[in-house]
N, C-alpha and C positions, 0 to 999 in steps of 0.2 A: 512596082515600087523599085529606085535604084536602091543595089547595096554596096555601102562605100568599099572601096576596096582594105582588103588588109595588107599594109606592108610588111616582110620578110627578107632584113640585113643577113646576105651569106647564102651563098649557094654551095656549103658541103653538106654532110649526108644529115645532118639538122634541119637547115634549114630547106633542103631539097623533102625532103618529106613532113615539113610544115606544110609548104607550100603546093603537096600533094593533097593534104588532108582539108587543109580550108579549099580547095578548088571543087573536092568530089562532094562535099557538104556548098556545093553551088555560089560558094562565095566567092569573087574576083581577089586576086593574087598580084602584087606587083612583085618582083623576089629582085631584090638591086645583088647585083656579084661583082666584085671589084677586079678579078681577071678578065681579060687577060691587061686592062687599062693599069694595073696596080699587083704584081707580081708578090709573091713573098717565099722565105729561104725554102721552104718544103714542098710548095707545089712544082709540079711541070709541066702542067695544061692546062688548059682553061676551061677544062670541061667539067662540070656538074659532079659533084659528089666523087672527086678524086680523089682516090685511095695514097696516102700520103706514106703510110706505113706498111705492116703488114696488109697481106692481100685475105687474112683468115678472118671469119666472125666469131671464130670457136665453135665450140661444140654445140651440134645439130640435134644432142638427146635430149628431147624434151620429159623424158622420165626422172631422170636421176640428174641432171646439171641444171642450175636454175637461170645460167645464157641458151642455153635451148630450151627450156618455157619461154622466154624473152622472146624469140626467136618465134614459136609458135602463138601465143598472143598476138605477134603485129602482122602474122598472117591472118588472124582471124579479127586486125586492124585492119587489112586489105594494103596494107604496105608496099611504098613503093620501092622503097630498097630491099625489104624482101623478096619483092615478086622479080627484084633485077640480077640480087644476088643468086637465085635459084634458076632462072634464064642464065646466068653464066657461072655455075659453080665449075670448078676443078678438082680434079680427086684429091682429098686431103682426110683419108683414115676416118674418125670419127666427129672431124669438122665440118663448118661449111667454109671451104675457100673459092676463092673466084676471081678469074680473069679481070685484073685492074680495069682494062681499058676497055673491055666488052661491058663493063660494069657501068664505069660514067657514061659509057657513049647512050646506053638501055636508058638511064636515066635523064639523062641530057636530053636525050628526043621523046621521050613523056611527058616532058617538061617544057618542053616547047610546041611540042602537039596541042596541050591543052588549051581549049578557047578561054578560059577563065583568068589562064596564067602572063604576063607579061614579063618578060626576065629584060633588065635594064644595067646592063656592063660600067657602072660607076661605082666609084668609092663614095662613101659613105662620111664624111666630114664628120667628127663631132658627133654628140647624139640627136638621136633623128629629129626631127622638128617634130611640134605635139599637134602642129596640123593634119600630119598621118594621123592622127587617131590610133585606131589598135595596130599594131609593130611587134614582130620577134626581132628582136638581135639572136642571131645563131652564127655569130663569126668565128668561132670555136679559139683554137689555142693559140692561133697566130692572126689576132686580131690587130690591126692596121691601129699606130701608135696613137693620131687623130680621135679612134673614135676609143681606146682605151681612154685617153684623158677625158673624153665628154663622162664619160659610163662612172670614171671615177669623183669628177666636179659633183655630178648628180648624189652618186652616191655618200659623198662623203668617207670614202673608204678606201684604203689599199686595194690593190686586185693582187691573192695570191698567186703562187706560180711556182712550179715545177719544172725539170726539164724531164725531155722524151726525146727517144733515141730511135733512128733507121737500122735496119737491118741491112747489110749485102744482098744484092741479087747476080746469082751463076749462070753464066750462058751453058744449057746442058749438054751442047755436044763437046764441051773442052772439062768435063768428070770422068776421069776415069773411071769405067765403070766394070775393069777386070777387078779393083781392089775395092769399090762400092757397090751396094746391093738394094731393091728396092721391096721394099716391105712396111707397112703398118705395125704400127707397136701391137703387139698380141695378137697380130694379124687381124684387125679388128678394119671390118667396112664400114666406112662412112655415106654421106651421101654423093650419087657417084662414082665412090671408089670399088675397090676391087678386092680391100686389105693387101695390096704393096704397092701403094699413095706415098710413100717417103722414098727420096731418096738417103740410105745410111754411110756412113764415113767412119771404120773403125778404128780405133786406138789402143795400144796396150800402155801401160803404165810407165813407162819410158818416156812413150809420144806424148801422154798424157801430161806432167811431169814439165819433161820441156817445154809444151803448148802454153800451160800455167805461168810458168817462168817468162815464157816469151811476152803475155796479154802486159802482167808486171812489169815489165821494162821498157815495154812500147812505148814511141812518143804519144801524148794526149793532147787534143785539142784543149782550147784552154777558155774557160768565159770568166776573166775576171772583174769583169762588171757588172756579173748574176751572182757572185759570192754573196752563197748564202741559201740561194736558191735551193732546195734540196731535191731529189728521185721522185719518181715515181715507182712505187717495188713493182709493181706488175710490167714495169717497163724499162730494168735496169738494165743498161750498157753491161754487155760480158765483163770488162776489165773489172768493173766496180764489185761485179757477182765475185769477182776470182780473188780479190781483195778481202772478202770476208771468208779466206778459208780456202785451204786447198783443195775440198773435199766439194765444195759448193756447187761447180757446175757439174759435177759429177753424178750430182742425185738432184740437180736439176736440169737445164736444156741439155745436159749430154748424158743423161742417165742412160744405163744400156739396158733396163730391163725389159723383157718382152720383144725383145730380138734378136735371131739367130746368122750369124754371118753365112750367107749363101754361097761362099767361096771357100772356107774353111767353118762346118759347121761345129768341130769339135772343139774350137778355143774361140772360148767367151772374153767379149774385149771387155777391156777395161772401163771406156769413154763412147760413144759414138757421137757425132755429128748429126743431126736431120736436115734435112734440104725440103721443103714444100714447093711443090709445081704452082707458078706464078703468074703462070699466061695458059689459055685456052690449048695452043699449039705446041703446048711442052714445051718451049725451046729456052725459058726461063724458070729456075728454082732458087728462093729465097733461103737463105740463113736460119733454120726456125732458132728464137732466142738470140741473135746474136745480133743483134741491137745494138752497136758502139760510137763511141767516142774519141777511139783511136785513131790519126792520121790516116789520111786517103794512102798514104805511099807504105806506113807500117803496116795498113788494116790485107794491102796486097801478099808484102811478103810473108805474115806471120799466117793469112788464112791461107794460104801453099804451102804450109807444113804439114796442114790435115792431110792423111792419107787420101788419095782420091781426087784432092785438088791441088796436086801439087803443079799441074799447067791451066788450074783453071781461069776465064776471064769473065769480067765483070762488066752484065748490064748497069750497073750502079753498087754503089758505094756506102758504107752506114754511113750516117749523121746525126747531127744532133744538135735539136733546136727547143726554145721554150715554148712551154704552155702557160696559158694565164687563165685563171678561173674568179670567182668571186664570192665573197662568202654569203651564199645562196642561205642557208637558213636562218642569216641577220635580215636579208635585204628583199626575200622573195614571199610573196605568201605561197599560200596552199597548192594555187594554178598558175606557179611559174610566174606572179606580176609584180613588178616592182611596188613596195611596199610604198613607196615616194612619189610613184610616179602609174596612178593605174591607167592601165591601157598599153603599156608598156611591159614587151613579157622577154624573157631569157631564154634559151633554149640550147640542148646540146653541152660541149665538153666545158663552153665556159661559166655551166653553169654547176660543174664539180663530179659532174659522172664522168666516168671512164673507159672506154671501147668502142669499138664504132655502132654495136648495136645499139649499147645504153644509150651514146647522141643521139641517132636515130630515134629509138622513143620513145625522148623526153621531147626529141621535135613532131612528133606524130601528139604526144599530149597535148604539147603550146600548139598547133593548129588546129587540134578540134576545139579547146578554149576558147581560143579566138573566135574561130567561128559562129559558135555557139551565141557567143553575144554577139557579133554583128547582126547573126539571126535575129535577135531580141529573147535568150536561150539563157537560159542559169547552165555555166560548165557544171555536168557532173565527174566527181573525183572517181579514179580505178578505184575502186575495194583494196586495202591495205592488204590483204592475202595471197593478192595478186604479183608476178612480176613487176610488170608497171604502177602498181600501186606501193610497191616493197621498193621501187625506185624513186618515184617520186619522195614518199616520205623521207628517205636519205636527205635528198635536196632539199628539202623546201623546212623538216625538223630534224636534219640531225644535228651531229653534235657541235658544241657552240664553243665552252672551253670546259678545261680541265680541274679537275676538283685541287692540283695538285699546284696548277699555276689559275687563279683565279682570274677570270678579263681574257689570259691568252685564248685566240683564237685555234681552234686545232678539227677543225672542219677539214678533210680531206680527200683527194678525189678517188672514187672508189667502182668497182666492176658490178655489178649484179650477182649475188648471193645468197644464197639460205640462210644465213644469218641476217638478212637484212628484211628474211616474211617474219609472221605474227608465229609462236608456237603452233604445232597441232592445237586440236584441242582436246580437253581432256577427257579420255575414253575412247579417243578415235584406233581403230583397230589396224595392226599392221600385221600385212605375211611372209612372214621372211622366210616361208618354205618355198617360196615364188623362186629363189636362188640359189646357183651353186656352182660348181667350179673355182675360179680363181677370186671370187668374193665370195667364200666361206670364213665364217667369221666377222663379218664385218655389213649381214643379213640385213642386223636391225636398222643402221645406219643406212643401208639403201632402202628397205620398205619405206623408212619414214621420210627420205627425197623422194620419194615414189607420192607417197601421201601427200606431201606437203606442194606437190607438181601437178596433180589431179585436185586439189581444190584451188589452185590458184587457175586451172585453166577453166575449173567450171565454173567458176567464181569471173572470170572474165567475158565469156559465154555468153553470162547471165546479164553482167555488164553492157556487155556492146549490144545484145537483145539477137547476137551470130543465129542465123540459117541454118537448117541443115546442112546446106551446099558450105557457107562458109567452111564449117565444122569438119567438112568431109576433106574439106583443101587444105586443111591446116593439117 
């Protein structure tokens, strides 16, 4: 018996691991990607699931951080950006980071390897014809103006939007690295790493001071035909951080806690700097945090006042471009389908998650959906207890508007968090003698990440019906 195929608009890391998941469940894949025919302001290759942003997934503990359950669930999904980001991670402390371009090229030829998969280099006009049949749109935050307006006729609705801001990247042999030092916060190993995975850049309170003064004065790129548009906080441009407070980046991206100047260990800076290793060969480190909107020619001279870079040169340059999302819990059901239009599903950042894992998957959910029914399959839903289930719900019910402005929409896009699984439950025992050291005091809060980590993964397990091989790989 033929099975129709399923289409899949977008080949980032969305729709690249939709289009993983309907192929391994034996379903035929057409995946249309508008690069390299149809360029846009953030990409620079054409290649599959390219890292636009930061090159980090965050944090890899799947005990106590609820983006590392995420992370561990879509291994024990069989994930293909999992299994590509882990094929080329870079040492990054207690992250997972990974070599941009070893990343897409791993998933690029997975994806073309596969018999089931056909990748078709066209833009996408309009919304898809309803001759495809079942469809993800996963064209995430810079989706081609065409097929916003089809997305928005149908829907009858605005598509919100944010902006999102690049980081700098430092070519490492021009850091000075008599007055930089490299070390993990708390010396803490990640995977891969070594605990001294960062490169640091210290400051006393003078450099500090000036630095502040200088981000304020800089010139700023300007969009005043997105007035209006607002941040995204997990993803704000330094200038705007430094804006709310002089104190701000200080006990954020440049907090100094948990590290010791390896050149003068006796005075504690004031600020430091982190730089994260950005390619496999070292010879690139990104900005961690430093995400802006400042001119390409101010963002040179003001980032050569950090100590350490004061001759440094740059693979690349911050930027800053829009994202566009859609308010998912008006317009989607349960499994990601358009409420208007079934067979039609959404997937990824334009569907209001945030990071590159969460894209990923909410496109690993919209492909086993998919597929499921082409099979002739009822989707079943993750368990709400679950990372992916504690994500999905976000999207598909969260919040609609506010008690304070009634009708206002105020759905907003958001990372993966323990505030977003089900409570324990009650009675459920924790041990916070399991702990000590520098998280004394603070026991109970970690047993119950601990707890609330361990039923979401057995709860997933149980889910996916995982092997013990899965189990053992995750």
């Amino acid at each position: 018996m033929t099975i129709e195929p399923v289409h899949v608009v977008g080949g980032g890391l969305a729709g690249s691991e939709a289009s993983w998941q309907i192929a391994r469940a034996g379903v035929p894949v057409i995946l249309h990607e508008m690069r390299p025919v149809r360029g846009t302001d953030a990409h620079k290759t054409q290649g599959l699931a390219e890292l636009v942003c930061s090159n980090s997934f965050r944090s890899d503990d799947a005990e106590t951080n609820a983006v590392g359950v995420l992370h561990a669930e879509m291994r024990l999904a069989n994930s293909l950006i999992m299994a590509s980001g882990d094929a080329n991670q870079v040492p990054a402390g207690g992250a997972l980071a990974v070599d941009r371009d070893g990343f897409s090229d791993a998933v690029t030829a997975k994806l073309e390897a596969h018999p089931l998969i056909t990748i078709v280099r066209e833009e996408v006009s309009g919304l898809p014809p309803v001759e495809w049949g079942k469809t993800i749109i996963a064209t995430g935050p810079l989706t081609a103006p065409s097929l916003a307006e089809g997305i928005a006729a149908e829907t009858g609705a605005d598509a919100l939007a944010f902006f999102d801001a690049i980081a700098p990247i430092v070519h490492f042999d021009t850091i000075d690295m008599d007055v930089a030092w490299f070390q993990s916060r708390y010396d803490k190993v990640g995977p891969g790493g070594t605990g001294k995975d960062y490169i640091n850049c210290p400051m006393d309170k003078a450099q500090y001071d000036a630095f502040i003064a200088a981000l304020l004065e800089g010139g700023k790129t300007e969009f005043k035909e997105w007035e209006g548009t607002p941040y995204f906080d997990g993803c704000l441009p330094i200038e705007v951080m430094a804006e709310r407070g002089p104190e701000t980046l200080r006990h954020g991206p440049m907090k100094p806690m948990g590290l010791t100047n390896a050149h003068n260990p006796s005075v504690k800076a004031y600020a430091v700097v982190q730089l994260r290793q950005d390619n496999a060969l070292g010879t690139l480190y990104n900005m961690v945090g430093f995400q802006t909107k400042l001119k390409h020619g101010e963002q040179v001279r003001i980032f050569r006042t950090i100590p350490g870079l004061e001759n440094a040169e740059f693979a690349r340059l911050g930027g800053l471009h829009r994202n566009t999302y859609i308010n998912s819990p008006t317009l989607l059901d349960g499994t990601l389908q358009l409420k208007s239009r079934p067979g039609l599903r959404f997937a990824g950042q334009i569907t209001g998650c945030e990071g590159y894992v969460e894209s990923a998957a909410i496109g690993l959910l919209a492909g086993r959906f998919a597929a499921a029914e082409r099979l002739g399959q009822q989707p079943t839903l993750p368990p709400v207890t679950t990372a992916f289930g504690a994500l999905l719900g976000h999207i598909t019910g969260g919040h609609i508007s506010s008690d304070d402005e009634p009708g206002k929409r105020s759905f907003q896009p958001m990372n993966v968090n323990f505030g977003l699984f089900p409570p324990l439950e009650p009675g459920t025992k924790l041990r916070p003698d399991d702990f000590e050291g520098r998280f004394r005091g603070k026991d109970k809060s970690i047993a119950k990440k601990k707890a609330l980590s361990a039923r979401a993964l057995a709860d997933c397990r149980a889910w996916l019906g995982a092997s013990p091989r899965a189990e053992a790989a995750e």
